[in-house]
SEPAKOL-710383 format. One record per residue (C-alpha): x, y, z negated; residue in one letter. Coordinates in Angstrom, 3 decimals. Layout:
BEGIN
      east     north        up  resn
         X         Y         Z     a
...
This chain:
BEGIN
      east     north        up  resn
     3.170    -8.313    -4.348     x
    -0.177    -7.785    -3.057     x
    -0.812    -4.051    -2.787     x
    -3.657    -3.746    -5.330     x
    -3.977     0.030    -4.533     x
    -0.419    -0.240    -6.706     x
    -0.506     3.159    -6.926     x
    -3.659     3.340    -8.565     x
    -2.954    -0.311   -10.447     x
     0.106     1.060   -11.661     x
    -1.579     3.959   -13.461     x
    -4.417     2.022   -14.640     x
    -2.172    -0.274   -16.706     x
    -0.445     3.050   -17.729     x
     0.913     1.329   -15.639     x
    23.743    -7.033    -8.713     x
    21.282   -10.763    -9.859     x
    21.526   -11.974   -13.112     x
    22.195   -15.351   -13.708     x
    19.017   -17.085   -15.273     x
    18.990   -20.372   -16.614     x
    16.946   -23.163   -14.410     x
    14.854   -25.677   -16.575     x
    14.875   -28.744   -13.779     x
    11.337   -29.367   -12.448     x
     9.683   -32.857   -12.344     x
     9.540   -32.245    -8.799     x
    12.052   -31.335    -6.815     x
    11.234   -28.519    -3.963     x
    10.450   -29.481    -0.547     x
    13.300   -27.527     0.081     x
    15.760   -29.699    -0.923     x
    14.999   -31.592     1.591     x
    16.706   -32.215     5.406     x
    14.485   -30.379     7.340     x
    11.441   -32.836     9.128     x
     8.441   -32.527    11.536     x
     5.047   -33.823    10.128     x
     3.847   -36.378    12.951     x
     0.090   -35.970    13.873     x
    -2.169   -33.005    13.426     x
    -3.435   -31.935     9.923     x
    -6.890   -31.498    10.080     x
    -8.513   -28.887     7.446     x
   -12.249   -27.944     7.075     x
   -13.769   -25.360     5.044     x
   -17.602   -24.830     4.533     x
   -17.504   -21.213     3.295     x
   -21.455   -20.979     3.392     x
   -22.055   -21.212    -0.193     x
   -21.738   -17.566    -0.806     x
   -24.904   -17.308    -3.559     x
   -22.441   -19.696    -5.833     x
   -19.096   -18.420    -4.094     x
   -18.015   -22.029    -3.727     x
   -16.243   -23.435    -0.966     x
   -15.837   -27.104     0.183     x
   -12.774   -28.644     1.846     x
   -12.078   -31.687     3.807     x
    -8.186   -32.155     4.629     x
    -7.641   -34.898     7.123     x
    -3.588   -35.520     6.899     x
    -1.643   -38.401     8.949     x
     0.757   -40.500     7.400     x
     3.293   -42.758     8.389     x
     3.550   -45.480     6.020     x
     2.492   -46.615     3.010     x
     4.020   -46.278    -0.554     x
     4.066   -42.772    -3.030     x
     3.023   -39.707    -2.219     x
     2.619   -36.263    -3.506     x
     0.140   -33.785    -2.281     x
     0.543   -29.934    -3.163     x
    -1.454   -26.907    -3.573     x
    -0.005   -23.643    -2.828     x
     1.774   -21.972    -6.083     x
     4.689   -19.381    -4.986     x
     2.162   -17.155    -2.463     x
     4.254   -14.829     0.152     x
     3.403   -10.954    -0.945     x
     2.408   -12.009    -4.394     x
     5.836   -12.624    -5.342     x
     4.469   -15.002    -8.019     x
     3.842   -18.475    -8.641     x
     0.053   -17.695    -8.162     x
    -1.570   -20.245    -6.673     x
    -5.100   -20.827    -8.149     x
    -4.790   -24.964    -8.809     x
    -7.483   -23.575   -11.689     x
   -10.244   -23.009    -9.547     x
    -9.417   -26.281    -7.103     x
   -12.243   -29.009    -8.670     x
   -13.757   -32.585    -7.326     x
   -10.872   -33.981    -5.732     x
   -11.439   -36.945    -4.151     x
    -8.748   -38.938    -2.017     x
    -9.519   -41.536     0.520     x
    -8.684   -43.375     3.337     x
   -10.853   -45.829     5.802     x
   -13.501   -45.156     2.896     x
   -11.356   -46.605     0.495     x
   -10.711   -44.195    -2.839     x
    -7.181   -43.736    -3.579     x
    -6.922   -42.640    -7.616     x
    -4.610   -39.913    -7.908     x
    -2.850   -38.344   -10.834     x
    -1.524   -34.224   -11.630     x
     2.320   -33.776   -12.004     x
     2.634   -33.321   -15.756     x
     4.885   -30.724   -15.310     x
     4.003   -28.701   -11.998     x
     0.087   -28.609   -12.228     x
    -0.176   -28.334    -8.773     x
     1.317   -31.349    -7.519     x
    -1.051   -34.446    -7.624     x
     1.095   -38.204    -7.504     x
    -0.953   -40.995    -5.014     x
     0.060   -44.224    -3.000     x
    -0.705   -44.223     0.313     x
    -2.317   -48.127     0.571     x
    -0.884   -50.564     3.336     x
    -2.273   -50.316     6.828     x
    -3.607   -46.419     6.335     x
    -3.128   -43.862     9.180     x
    -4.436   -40.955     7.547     x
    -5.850   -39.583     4.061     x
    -8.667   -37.821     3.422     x
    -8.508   -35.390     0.587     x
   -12.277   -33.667    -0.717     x
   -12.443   -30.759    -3.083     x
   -14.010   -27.448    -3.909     x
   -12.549   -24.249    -4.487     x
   -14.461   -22.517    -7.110     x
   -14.444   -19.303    -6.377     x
   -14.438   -16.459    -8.964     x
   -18.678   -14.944    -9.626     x
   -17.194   -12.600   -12.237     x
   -14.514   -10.092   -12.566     x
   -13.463   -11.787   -15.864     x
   -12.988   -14.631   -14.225     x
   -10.326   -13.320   -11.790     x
   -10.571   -10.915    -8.334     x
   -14.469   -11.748    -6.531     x
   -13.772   -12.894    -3.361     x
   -16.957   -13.727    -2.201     x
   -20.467   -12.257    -2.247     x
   -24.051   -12.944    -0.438     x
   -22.355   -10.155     2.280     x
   -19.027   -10.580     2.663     x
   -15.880   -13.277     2.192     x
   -12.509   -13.056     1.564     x
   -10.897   -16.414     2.646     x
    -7.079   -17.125     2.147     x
    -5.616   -20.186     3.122     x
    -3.157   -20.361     0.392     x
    -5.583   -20.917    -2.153     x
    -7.907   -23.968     0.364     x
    -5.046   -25.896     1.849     x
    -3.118   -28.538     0.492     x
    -0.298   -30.015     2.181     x
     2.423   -33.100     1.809     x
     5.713   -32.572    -0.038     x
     8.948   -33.207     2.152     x
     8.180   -30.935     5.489     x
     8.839   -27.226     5.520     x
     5.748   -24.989     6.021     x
     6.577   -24.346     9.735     x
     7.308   -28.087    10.601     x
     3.624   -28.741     9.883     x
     0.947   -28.424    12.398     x
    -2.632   -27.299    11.216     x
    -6.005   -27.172    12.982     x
    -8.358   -25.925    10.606     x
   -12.089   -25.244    11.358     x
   -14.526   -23.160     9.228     x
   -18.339   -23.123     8.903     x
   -19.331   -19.115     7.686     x
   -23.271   -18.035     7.222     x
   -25.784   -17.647    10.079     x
   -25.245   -14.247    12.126     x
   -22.294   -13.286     9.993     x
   -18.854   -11.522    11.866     x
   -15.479   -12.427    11.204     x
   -11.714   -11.662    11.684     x
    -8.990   -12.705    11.658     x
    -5.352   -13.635    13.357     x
    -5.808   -16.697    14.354     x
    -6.581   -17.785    17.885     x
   -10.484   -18.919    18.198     x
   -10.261   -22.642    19.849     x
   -14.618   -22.541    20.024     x
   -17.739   -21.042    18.038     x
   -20.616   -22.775    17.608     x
   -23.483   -22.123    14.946     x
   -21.036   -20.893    12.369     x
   -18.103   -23.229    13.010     x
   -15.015   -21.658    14.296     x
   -12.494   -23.917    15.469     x
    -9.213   -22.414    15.618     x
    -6.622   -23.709    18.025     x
    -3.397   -25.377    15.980     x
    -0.894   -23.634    14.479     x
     2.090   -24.664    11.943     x
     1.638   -24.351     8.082     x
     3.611   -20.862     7.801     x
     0.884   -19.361    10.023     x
    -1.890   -20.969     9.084     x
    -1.269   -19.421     5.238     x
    -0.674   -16.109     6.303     x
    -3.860   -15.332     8.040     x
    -6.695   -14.901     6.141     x
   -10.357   -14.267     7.480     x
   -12.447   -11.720     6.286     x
   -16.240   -12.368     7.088     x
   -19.323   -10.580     6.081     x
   -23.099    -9.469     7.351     x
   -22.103    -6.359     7.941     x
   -19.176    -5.645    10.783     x
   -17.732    -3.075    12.910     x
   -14.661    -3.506    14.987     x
   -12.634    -0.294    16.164     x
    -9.800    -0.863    18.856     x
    -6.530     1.399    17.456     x
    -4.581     0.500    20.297     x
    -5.694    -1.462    23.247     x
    -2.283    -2.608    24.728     x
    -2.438    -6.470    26.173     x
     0.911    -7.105    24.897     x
    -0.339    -6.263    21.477     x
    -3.995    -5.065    20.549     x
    -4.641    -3.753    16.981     x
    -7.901    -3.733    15.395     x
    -9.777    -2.236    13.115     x
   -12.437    -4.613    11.667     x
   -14.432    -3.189     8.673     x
   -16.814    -5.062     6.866     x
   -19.136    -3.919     4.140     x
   -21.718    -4.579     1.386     x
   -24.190    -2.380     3.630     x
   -24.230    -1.036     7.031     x
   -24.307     2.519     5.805     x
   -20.478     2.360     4.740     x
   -19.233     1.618     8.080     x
   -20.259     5.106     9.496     x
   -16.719     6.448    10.436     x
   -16.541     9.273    11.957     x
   -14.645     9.507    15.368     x
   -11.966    11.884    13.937     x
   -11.611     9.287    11.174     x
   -11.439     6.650    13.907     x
    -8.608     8.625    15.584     x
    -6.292     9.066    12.775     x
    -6.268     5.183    11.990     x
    -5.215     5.291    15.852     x
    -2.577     7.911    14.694     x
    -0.823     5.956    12.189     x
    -0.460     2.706    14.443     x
     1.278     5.398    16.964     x
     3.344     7.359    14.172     x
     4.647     3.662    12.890     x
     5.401     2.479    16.824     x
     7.474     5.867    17.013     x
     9.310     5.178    13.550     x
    10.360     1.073    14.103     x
     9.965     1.030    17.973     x
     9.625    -2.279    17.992     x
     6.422    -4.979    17.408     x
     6.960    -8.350    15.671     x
     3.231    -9.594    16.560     x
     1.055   -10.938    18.938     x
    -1.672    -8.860    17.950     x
    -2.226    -7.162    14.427     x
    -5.507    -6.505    12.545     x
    -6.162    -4.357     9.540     x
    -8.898    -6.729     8.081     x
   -10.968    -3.962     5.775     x
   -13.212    -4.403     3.189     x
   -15.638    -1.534     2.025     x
   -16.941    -2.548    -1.265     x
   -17.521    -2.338    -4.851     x
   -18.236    -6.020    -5.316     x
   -15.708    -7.908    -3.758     x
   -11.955    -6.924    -5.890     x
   -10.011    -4.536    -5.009     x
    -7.044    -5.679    -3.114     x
    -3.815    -4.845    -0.441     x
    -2.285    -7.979     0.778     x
     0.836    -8.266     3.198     x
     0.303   -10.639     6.691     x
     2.223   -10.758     9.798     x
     0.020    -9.962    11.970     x
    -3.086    -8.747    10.123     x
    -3.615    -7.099     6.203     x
    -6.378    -7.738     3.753     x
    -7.337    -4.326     3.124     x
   -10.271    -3.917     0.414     x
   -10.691    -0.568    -1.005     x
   -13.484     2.155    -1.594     x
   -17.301     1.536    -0.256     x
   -16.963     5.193     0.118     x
   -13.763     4.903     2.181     x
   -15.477     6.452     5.048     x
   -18.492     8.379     3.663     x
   -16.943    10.253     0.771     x
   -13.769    10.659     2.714     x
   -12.664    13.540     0.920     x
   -13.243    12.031    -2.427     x
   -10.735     9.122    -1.217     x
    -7.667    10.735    -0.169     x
    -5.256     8.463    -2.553     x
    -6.912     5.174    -0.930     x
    -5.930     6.051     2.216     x
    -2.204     5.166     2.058     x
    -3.166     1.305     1.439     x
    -3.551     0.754     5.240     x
    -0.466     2.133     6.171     x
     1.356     0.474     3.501     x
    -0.096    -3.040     4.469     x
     0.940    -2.422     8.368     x
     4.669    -1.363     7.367     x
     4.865    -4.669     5.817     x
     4.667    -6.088     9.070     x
     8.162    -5.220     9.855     x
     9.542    -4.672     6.469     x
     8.708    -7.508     3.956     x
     7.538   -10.267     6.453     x
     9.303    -9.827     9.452     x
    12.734    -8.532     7.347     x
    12.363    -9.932     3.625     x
    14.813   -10.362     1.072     x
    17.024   -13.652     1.480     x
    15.844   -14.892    -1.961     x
    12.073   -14.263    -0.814     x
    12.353   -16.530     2.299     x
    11.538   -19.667     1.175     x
    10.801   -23.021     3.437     x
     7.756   -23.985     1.653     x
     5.192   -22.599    -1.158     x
     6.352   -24.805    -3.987     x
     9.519   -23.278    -3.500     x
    10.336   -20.608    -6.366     x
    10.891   -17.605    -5.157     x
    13.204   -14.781    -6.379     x
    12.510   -10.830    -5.977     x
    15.817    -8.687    -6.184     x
    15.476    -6.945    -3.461     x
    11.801    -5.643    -4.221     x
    13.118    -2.461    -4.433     x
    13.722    -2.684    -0.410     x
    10.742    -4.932     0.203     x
     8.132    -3.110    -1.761     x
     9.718     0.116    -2.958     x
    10.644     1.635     0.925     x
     6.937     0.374     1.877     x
     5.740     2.405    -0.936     x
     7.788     5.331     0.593     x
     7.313     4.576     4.648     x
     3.321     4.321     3.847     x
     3.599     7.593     2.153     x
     5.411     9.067     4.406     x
     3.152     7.713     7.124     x
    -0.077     8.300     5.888     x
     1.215    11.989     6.006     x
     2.708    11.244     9.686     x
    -0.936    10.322    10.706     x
    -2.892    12.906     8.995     x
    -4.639    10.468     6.996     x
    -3.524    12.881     4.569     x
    -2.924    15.930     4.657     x
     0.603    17.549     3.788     x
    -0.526    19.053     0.611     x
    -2.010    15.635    -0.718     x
     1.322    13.840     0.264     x
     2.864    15.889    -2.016     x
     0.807    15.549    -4.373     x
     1.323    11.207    -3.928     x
     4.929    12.271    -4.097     x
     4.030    14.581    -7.555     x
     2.143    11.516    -9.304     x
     4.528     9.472    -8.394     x
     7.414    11.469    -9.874     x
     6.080    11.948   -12.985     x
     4.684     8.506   -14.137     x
     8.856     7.715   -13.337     x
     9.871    10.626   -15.392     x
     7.622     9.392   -18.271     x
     8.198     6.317   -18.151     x
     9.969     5.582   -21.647     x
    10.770     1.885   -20.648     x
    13.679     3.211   -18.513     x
    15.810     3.961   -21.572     x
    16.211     0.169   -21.906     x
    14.693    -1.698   -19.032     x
    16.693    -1.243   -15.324     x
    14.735    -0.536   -12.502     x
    15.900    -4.341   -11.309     x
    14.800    -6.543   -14.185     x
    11.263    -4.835   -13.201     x
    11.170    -7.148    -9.960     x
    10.908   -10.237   -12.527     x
     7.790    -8.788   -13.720     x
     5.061   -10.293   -11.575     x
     6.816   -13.761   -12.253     x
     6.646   -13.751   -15.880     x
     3.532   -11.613   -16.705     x
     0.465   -12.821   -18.173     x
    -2.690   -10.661   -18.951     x
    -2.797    -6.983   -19.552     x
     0.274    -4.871   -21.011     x
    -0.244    -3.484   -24.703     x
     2.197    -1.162   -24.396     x
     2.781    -0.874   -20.541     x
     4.887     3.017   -20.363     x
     7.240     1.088   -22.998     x
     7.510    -2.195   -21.462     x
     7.541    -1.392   -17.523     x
     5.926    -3.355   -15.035     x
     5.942    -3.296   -11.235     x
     7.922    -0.112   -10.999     x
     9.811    -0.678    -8.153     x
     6.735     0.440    -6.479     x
     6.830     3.898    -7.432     x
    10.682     4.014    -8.018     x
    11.451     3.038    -5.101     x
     9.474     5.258    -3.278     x
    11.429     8.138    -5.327     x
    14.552     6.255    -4.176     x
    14.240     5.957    -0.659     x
    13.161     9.953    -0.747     x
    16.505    10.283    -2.371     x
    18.280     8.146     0.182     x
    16.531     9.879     3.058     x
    17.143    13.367     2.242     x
    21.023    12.515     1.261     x
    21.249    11.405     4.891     x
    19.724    14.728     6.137     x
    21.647    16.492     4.165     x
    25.064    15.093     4.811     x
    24.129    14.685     8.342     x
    23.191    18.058     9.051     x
    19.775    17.214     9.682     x
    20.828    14.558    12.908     x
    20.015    11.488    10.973     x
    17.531    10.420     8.599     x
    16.246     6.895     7.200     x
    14.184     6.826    10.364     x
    17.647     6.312    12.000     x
    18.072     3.068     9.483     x
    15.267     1.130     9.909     x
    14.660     1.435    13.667     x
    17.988    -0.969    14.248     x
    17.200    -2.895    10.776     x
    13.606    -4.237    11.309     x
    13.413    -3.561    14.805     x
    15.860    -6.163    15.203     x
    14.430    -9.043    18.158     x
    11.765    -7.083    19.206     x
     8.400    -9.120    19.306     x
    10.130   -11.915    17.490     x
     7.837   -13.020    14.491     x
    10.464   -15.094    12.928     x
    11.386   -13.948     9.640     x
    15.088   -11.983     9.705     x
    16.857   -12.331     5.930     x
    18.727    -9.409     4.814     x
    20.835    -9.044     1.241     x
    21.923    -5.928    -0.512     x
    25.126    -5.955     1.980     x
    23.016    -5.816     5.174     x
    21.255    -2.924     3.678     x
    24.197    -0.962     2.437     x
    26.150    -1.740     6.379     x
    22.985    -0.424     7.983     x
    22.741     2.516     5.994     x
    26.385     3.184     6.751     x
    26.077     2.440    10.163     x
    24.198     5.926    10.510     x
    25.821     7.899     7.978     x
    29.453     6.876     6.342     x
    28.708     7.374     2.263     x
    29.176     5.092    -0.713     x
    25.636     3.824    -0.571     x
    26.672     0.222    -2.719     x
    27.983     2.720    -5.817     x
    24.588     5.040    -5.385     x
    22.525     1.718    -4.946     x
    24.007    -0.053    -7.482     x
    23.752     2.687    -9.761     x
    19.887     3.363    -9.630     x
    19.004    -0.250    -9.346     x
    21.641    -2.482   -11.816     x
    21.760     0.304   -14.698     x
    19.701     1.482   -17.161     x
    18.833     4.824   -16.353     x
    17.367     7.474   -18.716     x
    16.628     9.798   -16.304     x
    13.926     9.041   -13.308     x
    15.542     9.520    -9.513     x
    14.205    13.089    -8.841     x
    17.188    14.254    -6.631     x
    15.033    13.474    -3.504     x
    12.753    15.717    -4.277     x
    14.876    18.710    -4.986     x
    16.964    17.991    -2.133     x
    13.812    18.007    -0.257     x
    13.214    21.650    -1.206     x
    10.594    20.982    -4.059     x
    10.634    20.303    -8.214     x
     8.431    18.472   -10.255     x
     6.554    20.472   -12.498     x
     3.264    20.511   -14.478     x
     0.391    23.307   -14.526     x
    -3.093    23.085   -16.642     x
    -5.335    21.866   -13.416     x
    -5.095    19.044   -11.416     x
    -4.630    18.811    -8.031     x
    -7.255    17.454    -5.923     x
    -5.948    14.156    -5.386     x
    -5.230    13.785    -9.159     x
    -8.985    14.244    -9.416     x
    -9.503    11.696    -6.532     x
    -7.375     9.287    -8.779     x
    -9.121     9.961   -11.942     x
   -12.583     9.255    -9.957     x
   -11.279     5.799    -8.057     x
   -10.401     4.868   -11.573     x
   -13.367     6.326   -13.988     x
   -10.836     8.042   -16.060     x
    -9.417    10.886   -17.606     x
    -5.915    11.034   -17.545     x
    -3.874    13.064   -20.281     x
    -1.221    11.267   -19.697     x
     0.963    14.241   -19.692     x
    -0.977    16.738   -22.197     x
    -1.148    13.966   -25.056     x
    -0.352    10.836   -23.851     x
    -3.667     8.783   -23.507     x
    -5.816     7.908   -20.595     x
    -9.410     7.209   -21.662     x
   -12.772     6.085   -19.629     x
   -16.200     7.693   -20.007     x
   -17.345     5.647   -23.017     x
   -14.108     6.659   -24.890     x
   -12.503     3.593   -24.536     x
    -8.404     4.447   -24.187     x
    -7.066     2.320   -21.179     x
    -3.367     3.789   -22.204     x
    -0.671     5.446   -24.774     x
     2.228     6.621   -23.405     x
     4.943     5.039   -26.022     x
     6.640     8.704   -28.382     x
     3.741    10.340   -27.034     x
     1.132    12.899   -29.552     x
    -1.473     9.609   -29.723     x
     1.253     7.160   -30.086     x
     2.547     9.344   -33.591     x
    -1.358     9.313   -34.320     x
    -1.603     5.376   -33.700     x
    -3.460     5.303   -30.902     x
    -3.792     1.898   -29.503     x
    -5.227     1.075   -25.588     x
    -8.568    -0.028   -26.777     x
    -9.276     1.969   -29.553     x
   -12.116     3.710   -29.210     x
   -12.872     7.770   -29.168     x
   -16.019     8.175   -31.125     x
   -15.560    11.911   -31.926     x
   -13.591    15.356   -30.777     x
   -13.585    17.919   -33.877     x
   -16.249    16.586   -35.280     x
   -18.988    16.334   -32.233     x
   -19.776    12.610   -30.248     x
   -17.261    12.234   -27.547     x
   -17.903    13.267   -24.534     x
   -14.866    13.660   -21.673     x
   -15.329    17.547   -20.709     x
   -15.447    17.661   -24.607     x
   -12.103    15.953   -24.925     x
   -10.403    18.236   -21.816     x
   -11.646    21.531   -23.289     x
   -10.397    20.516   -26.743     x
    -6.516    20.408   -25.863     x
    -6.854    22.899   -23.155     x
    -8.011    25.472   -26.217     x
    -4.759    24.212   -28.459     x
    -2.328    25.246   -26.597     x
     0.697    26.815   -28.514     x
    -1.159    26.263   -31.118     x
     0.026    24.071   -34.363     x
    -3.662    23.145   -35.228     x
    -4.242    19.531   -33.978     x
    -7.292    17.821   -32.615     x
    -9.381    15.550   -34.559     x
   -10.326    12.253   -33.324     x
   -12.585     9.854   -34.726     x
   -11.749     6.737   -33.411     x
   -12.749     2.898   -34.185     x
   -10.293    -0.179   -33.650     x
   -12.073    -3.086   -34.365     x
   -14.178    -2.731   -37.961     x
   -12.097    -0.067   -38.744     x
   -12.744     4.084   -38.215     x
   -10.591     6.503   -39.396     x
    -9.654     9.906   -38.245     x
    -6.782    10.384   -36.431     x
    -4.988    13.659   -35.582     x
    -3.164    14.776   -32.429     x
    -0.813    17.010   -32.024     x
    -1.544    19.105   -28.338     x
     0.418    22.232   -28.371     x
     1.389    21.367   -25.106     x
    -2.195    22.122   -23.859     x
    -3.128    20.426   -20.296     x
    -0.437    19.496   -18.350     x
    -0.675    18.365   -15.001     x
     2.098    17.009   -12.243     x
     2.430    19.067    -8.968     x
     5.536    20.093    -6.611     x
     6.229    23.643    -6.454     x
     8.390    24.667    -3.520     x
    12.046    26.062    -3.986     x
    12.823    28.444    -1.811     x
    16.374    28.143    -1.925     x
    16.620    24.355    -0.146     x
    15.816    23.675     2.772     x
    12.402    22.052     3.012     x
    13.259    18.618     3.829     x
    10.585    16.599     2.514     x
     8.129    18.426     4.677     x
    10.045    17.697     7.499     x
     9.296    13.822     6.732     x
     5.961    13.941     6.597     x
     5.630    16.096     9.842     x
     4.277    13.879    12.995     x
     7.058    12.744    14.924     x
     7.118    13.395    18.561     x
């Protein structure tokens, strides 16, 4: 799924296969289907200079062969969202025709993204108009555009036949962007005139996963200048005063494409670009590519650079995909074309050991440094421990999630989400530090992956894997009965959260009355306060409660996510107010007060906080050997 920050998304909303039974679409999948080149050239435009309205117009110019029924598609099941998400919503004035000639067209009454037309006698090609409408409000859905910058993905702007798989297509697209304005992107630059960029042809599967980022304000860094491979860094902005990086902050990005060359030693691009927005208008966002990564995080990214330190894993997270999730991917997440449904088992793998490899890099870069990886590691640990879904809900059923989900959770710590994410990540620290230790320290999970995505070096054509590939490479390095441990963690409910990695790494959870510094960072990026783990709530400035940890102190008191705090003891809320008033309770059996209102209703509502603060941290154990800062040294 697309990044999100999911480290921060997860605690905002906080935060072997089962059969399942297939209702039989109107429409059968391309996929079905003996495998066929398109003949001709698609032809799609885009006029993306509308950005006052954020709408964009499209022209699709598509050959045919012959006359008769046709359907016509819009992207639903995205690559990295691991959903059908495809916004057929915001697609409006479609108009097909051909030789001038309007060709009426109906919607699938099943699959809304599927529109039914005849191709008329004597017609070489269609021509299909529309807009994309563009989100102008975060109600509406994730801003992608703004007067200063754009965030352009294909898989939302181009339609395509049914009955050719996404690489047996060839697209040339061209796009029109604002006067003066930069751009990236991976795509190869055919000619630029006055805002058009023509981009030279490339199949379907490309075109779709290579967004452009655009904007007034631009600044491209060169990470690694290598012909067979350059890698860029191109930020874009809502001013010019948030692209002042410093060169040390310059040379670590430089750092982490080095540190991940060292761990895969391999490439599967051409070139690679970390397209990065630094904004708080356009949404936030981490998205997977080949050969680039949509990248939008903190204005402040740069400038407040010590205020950001949990942000700064997105990057690296978004370039390990390159090798693991879209050069290696999950057999059931390989699919021939977007209307395909896709199926996410092996998330765990996919997202969960990005999760821990972008960790574990960001560390290996100094992006961060070693104390604030452990703290990732620390927050990481404990929203697993806490999370009182696991007593009925297997870490594997949460890889369904961003399938079926709709809207925001009401009870999120009870119901689970995307938590192979964060479960993973403690997973693959277990896995890793099982290998160290049973290897005496001469292998590691660095050992795994090198032959398992480095596999046809500078190949970019996607290598399936299934759980037996993974469990054969891990034994390949060091003989154990990885399928039983696996299997274990992943197919069964399990009560308790997979903390053995971290004690075998030399360190235990535990929880102190002061946050670390990146817990503050976390509570800043997201405008919280998080007593999570003091009395179960997280609530903004205004009082508004974002979360209630299900058996929790405010889930006795009937605390709801948004209720709102009015009053602490008596006085108007105010956050410091809040923080001082169950720091000042510990051990003791008095309760705080809150006044809170839920719709029409307030009522006072007591909370029990004998527990005082309570914040997660590592503390080292002397006793074992310290493994896990091993893995986030540099390697040589």
């Amino acid at each position: 799924m697309r990044f999100r920050y999911q480290l921060i998304a997860v605690l905002a909303a906080s935060m072997a296969l089962p059969a399942v039974a297939q209702v039989t679409p109107a429409v059968s999948s391309s996929s079905s289907r003996a495998r066929v080149a398109l003949q001709g050239v698609m032809r799609l435009s885009i006029d993306a200079t509308d950005v006052n309205r954020a709408i964009f117009t499209g022209r699709l110019i598509l050959p045919v062969a012959q006359a008769g029924p046709m359907l016509l598609l819009f992207p639903r099941w995205v690559p990295g969202h691991h959903a059908p998400s495809g916004p057929i919503s915001r697609i409006a004035g479609i108009h097909v025709s051909s030789g001038g000639r309007d060709i009426a067209w109906t919607r699938d009454p099943v699959q809304m993204h599927v529109l039914h037309l005849t191709v008329p006698e004597g017609a070489t090609s269609i021509e299909v108009d529309f807009q994309y409408l563009s989100p102008t409000d975060p109600k509406m859905g994730r801003v992608e555009v703004t007067p200063d910058m754009i965030d352009l993905q294909w898989t939302s702007l181009a339609p395509y036949p049914q009955g050719y798989a996404s690489r047996d297509m060839t697209v040339e697209a061209t796009v029109r962007l604002p006067a003066g304005w930069g751009y990236a992107t991976a795509l190869d630059v055919a000619s630029t005139r006055d805002g058009m960029v023509v981009f030279k042809p490339v199949d379907y599967e490309t075109l779709v996963d290579s967004p452009i980022v655009a904007g007034r304000y631009h600044r491209r860094e060169i990470l690694d200048a290598a012909a067979t491979a350059p890698v860029t860094l191109d930020l874009f902005a809502d001013s010019p005063e948030s692209l002042a990086a410093q060169p040390e902050q310059i040379a670590a990005h430089r750092r982490l494409v080095e540190q991940a060359y060292k761990l895969f030693r391999s490439r599967h691009f051409d070139r690679y670009t970390f397209l990065t927005g630094l904004t708080t208008q356009i949404g936030g966002l981490g998205a997977e590519h080949h050969q680039s990564s949509e990248n939008f995080t903190a204005a402040g990214y740069f400038t407040d650079w010590a205020a950001n330190a949990p942000a700064r894993e997105l990057l690296p997270h978004e370039f390990v995909h390159s090798w693991n999730g879209k050069f290696r991917r999950g057999a059931d997440l390989l699919t021939p074309t977007l209307d395909a449904p896709m199926r996410n088992s092996l998330l765990w793998v996919y997202e969960g050991m990005t999760r821990y490899y972008g960790a574990v890099l960001t560390a290996r870069a100094e992006l961060n440094t070693p104390e604030e990886a452990r703290s990732n590691f620390a927050v990481s640990a404990a929203l697993m421990e806490n999370r009182a879904g696991r007593q009925w809900r297997p870490l594997l059923d949460t890889t369904n999630h961003s399938i079926y989900a709709e809207g925001a959770q009401p009870w999120p710590n009870w119901q689970r989400g995307s938590d192979y994410y964060l479960e993973g990540q403690l997973l693959w620290l277990d896995v890793d530090t099982r290998m160290r230790e049973l290897s005496g320290g001469r292998k590691s999970l660095d050992d795994f992956a090198r032959p398992f995505f480095g596999v046809d070096d500078g190949s970019h054509r996607p290598v399936p894997y299934v759980f037996e590939d993974v469990i054969a490479g891990l034994n390949a390095q060091v003989p154990y009965d990885w399928g039983s441990l696996l299997h274990e963690h992943v197919e069964k409910v399990a009560p308790r959260a997979p903390l053995d990695g971290l004690a075998r790494g030399g360190y235990r959870l535990v929880y102190t009355d002061a946050p670390t510094d990146f817990f503050r960072a976390l509570e800043k990026q997201r405008g919280v306060m998080d007593l999570s783990y003091s009395i179960g709530l997280v609530v903004d400035a205004d009082g508004a409660i974002g979360d209630v940890l299900w058996d929790s102190p405010a889930f006795a008191a009937e605390l709801t996510i948004g209720t709102h705090i009015l009053a602490v003891n008596g006085q108007a809320f105010e956050a410091a107010k809040l923080r001082q008033a169950i720091g000042a309770c510990k051990g003791s059996p008095r309760p705080v007060t809150l006044t809170v209102r839920r719709g029409p209703m307030v009522r006072d509502a007591t909370v029990t906080c004998a527990m005082g603060l309570r914040y997660p941290r590592l503390e080292r154990d002397p006793a074992v050997p310290a493994r896990l800062d091993a893995i986030l040294a540099p390697l040589k």
